[in-house]
PyMOL commands that place a pseudoatom at each C-alpha (Angstrom):
pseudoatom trace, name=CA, resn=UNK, resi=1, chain=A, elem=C, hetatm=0, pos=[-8.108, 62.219, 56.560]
pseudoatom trace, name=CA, resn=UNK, resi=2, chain=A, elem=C, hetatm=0, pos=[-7.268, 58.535, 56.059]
pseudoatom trace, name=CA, resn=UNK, resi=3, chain=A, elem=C, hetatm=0, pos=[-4.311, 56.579, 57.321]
pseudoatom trace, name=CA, resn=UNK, resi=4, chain=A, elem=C, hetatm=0, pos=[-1.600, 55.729, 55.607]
pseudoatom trace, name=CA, resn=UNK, resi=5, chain=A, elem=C, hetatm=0, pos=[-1.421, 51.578, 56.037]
pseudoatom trace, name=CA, resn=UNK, resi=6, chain=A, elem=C, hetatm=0, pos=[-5.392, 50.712, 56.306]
pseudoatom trace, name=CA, resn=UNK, resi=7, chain=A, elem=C, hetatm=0, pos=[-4.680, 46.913, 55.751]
pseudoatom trace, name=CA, resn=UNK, resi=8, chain=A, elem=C, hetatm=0, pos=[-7.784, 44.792, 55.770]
pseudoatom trace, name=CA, resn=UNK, resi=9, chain=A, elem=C, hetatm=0, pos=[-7.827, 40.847, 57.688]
pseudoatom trace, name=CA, resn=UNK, resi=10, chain=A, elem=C, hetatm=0, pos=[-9.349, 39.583, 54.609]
pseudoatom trace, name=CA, resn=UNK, resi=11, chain=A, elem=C, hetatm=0, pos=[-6.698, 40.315, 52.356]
pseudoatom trace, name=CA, resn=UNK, resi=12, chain=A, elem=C, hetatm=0, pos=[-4.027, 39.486, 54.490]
pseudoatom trace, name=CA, resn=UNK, resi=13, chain=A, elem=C, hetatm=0, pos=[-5.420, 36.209, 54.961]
pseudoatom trace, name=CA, resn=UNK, resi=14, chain=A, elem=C, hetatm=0, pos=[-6.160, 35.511, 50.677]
pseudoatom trace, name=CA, resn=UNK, resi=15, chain=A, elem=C, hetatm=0, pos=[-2.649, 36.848, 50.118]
pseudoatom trace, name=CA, resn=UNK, resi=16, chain=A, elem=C, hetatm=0, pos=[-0.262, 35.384, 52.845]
pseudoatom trace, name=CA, resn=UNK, resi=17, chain=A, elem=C, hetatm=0, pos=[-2.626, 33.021, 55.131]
pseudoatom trace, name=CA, resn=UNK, resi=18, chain=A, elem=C, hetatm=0, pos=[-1.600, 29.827, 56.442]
pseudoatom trace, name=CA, resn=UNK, resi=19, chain=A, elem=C, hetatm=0, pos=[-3.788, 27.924, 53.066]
pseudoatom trace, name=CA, resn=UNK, resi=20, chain=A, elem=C, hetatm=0, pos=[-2.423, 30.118, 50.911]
pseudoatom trace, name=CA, resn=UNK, resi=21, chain=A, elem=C, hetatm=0, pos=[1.087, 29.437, 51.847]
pseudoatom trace, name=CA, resn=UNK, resi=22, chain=A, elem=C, hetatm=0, pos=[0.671, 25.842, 51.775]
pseudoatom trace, name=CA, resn=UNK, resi=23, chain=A, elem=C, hetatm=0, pos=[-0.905, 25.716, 48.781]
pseudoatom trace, name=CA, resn=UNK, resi=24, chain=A, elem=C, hetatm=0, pos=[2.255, 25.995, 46.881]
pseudoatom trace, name=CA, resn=UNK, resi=25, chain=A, elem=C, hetatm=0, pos=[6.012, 24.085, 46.840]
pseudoatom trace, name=CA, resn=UNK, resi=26, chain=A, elem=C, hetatm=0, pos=[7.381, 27.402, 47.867]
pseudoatom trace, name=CA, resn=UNK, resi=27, chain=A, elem=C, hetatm=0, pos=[5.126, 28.340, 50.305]
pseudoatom trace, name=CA, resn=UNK, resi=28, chain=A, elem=C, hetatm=0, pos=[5.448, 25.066, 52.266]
pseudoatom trace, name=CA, resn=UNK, resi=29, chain=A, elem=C, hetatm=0, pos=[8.793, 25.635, 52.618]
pseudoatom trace, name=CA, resn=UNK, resi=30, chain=A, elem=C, hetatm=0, pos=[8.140, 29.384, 54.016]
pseudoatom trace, name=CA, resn=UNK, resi=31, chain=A, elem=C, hetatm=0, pos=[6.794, 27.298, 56.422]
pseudoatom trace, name=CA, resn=UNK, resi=32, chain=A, elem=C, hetatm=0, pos=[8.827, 24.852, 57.183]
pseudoatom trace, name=CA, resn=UNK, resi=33, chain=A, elem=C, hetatm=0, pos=[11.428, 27.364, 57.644]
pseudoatom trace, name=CA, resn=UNK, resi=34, chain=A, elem=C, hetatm=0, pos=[9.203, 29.289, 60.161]
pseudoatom trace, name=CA, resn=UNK, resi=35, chain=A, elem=C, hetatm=0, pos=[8.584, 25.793, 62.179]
pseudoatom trace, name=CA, resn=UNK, resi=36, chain=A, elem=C, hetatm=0, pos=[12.197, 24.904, 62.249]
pseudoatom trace, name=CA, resn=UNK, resi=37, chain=A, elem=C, hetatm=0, pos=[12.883, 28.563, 63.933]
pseudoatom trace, name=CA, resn=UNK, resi=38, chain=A, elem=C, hetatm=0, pos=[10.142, 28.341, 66.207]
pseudoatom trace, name=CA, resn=UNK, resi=39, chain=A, elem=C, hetatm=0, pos=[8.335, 31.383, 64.943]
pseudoatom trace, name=CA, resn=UNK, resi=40, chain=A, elem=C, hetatm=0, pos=[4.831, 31.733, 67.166]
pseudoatom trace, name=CA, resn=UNK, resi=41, chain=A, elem=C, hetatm=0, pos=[3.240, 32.688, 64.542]
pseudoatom trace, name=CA, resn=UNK, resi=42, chain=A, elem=C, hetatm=0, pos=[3.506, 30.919, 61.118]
pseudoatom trace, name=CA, resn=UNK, resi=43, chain=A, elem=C, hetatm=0, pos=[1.653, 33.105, 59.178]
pseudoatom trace, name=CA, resn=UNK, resi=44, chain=A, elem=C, hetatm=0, pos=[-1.076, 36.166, 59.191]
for i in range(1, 44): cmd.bond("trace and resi %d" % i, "trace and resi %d" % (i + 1))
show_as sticks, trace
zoom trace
């Protein structure tokens, strides 16, 4: 029987990487945000 939540790197990466987010207005802001609370991580 399979898992439930089988997520893949791959797709994580082409749907919220760090290029992907910084490819758009929105997503640089996501970012910004993230920076400004000191998040470790910034993205997948």
């Amino acid at each position: 029987m399979k898992r439930t939540l089988m997520g893949s790197k791959a797709k994580a990466r082409k749907g919220s990487g760090f290029l992907k987010r910084m490819s758009s207005k929105a997503g640089q802001k996501v970012i910004k945000a993230r920076r400004a609370k000191g998040r470790y991580r910034l993205s997948v």
